[in-house]
N, C-alpha and C positions, 0 to 999 in steps of 0.2 A: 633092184633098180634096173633089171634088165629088160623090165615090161615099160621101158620110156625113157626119156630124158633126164638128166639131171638136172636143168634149168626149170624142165616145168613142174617134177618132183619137189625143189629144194629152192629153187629161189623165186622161180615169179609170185608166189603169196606172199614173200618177204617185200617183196618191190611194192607190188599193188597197197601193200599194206602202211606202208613207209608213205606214198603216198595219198593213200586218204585221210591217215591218221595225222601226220605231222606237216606235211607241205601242206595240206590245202589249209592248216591254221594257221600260216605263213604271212605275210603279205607278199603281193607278187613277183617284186624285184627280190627279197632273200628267198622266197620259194624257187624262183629259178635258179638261183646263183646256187643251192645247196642242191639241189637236183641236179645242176650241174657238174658240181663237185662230188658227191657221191656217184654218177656215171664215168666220172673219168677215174674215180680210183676205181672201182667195181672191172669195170675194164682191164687194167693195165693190171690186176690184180688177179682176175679170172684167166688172163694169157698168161700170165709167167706160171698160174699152178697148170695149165693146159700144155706150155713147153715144158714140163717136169714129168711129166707121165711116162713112164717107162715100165715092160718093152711099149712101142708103140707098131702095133698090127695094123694090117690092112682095116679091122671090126675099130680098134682103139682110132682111128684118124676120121671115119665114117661117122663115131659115135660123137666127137669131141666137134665136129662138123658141123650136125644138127644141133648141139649145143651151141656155138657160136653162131649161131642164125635164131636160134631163141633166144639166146642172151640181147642178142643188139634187137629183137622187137620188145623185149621186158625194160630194157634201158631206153629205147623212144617212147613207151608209153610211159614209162616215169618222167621223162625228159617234159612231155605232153602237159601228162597230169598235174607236174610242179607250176604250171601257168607260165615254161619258156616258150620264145614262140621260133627259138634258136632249134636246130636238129642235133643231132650225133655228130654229124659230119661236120657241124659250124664251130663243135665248143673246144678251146683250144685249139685253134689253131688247124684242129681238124686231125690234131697227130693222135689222139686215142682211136677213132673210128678209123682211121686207116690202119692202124695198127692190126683192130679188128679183123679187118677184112683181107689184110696179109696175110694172115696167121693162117684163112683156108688155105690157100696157095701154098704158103711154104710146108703146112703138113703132107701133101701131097707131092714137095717134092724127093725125085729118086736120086739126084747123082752119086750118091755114095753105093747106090744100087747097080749101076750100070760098069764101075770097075770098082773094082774090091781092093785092088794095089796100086790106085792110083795116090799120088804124092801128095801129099801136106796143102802144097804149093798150089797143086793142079786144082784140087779140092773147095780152097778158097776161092779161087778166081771163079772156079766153077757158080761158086753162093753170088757172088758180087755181081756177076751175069743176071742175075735173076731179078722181074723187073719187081717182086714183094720185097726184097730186101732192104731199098728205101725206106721204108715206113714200119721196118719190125726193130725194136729195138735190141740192139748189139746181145744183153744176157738173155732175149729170148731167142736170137738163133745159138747161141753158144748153149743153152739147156735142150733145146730142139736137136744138135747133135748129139748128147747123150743118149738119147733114144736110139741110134743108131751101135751105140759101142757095146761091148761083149759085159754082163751083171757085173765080170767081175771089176770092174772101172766104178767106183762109186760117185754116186751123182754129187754134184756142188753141194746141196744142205748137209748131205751124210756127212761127207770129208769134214764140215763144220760142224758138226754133233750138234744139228739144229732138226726142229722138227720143218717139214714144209710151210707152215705159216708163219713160224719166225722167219724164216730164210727168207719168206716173201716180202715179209714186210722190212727187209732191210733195202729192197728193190724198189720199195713205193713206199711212199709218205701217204700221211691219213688225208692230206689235201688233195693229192691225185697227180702231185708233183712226182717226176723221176730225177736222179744227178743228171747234170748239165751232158755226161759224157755218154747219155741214157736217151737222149732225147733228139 
């Protein structure tokens, strides 16, 4: 996998394929709406496994990067090819695509880099400064600090003797919905 991407590996034939085969037999109005629907879980579903990656290196945030920038042109042309004439940025509210485009920002950032003994306290306020955190939801900065802690700290799925995909999907509903306190 190290000769390319994982989005263009592993998913964009699934997408392209999703939509030639079943949305275009659609009719226009449920072709969009399920094109819709399928981008905003795929979304919120592709960042909570992309906040769980751990360690995360300088090559691991580089790599996860390009994939979030493949991901959201595989998700407009599906969004395209389902006949919405809506983008990314319009469905819902607009909060999966922002999300999206968080996610690069907050992989890049260092505070926890800059003092290594700084306080609990200091550390939050530090995230809450930051102008992505708006728009990332709550358990994906709380998984994205993971990355920062020492192996021996087990990530949230482990401690729940879950694989990563169940664990995810307790974060996102098959509609594309998150809980209220997620959103």
């Amino acid at each position: 996998m190290d000769d390319g991407a994982f989005v263009q590996h592993h998913l964009a034939q699934i997408y392209d394929d999703i939509a030639s085969s079943h949305l275009s037999k659609l009719p226009s109005e449920y072709s969009s709406m399920v094109a819709s629907t399928i981008a905003t879980y795929s979304i919120y579903t592709f960042v909570s496994n992309a906040s769980l990656v751990r360690p995360l290196g300088e090559n691991s945030r580089l790599k996860i990067t390009q994939d979030l920038a493949d991901f959201e042109l595989c998700l407009e042309q599906l969004v395209v090819k389902g006949g919405s004439t809506a983008t990314l940025s319009q469905m819902d509210s607009g909060r999966p695509y922002a999300e999206l485009r968080a996610v690069r920002s907050m992989l890049f950032w260092n505070g926890l880099d800059r003092d290594l003994e700084a306080q609990p306290a200091d550390i939050a306020k530090a995230i809450l400064r930051e102008v992505w955190v708006k728009d990332v939801r709550p358990s994906t900065v709380f998984h994205f600090l993971f990355s920062f802690a020492p192996s021996l700290l087990s990530s949230p799925h482990h401690s729940k003797r879950m694989t990563v995909e169940e664990y995810v999907a307790t974060l996102v509903k098959y509609d594309g919905s998150v809980d209220d306190g997620e959103a």
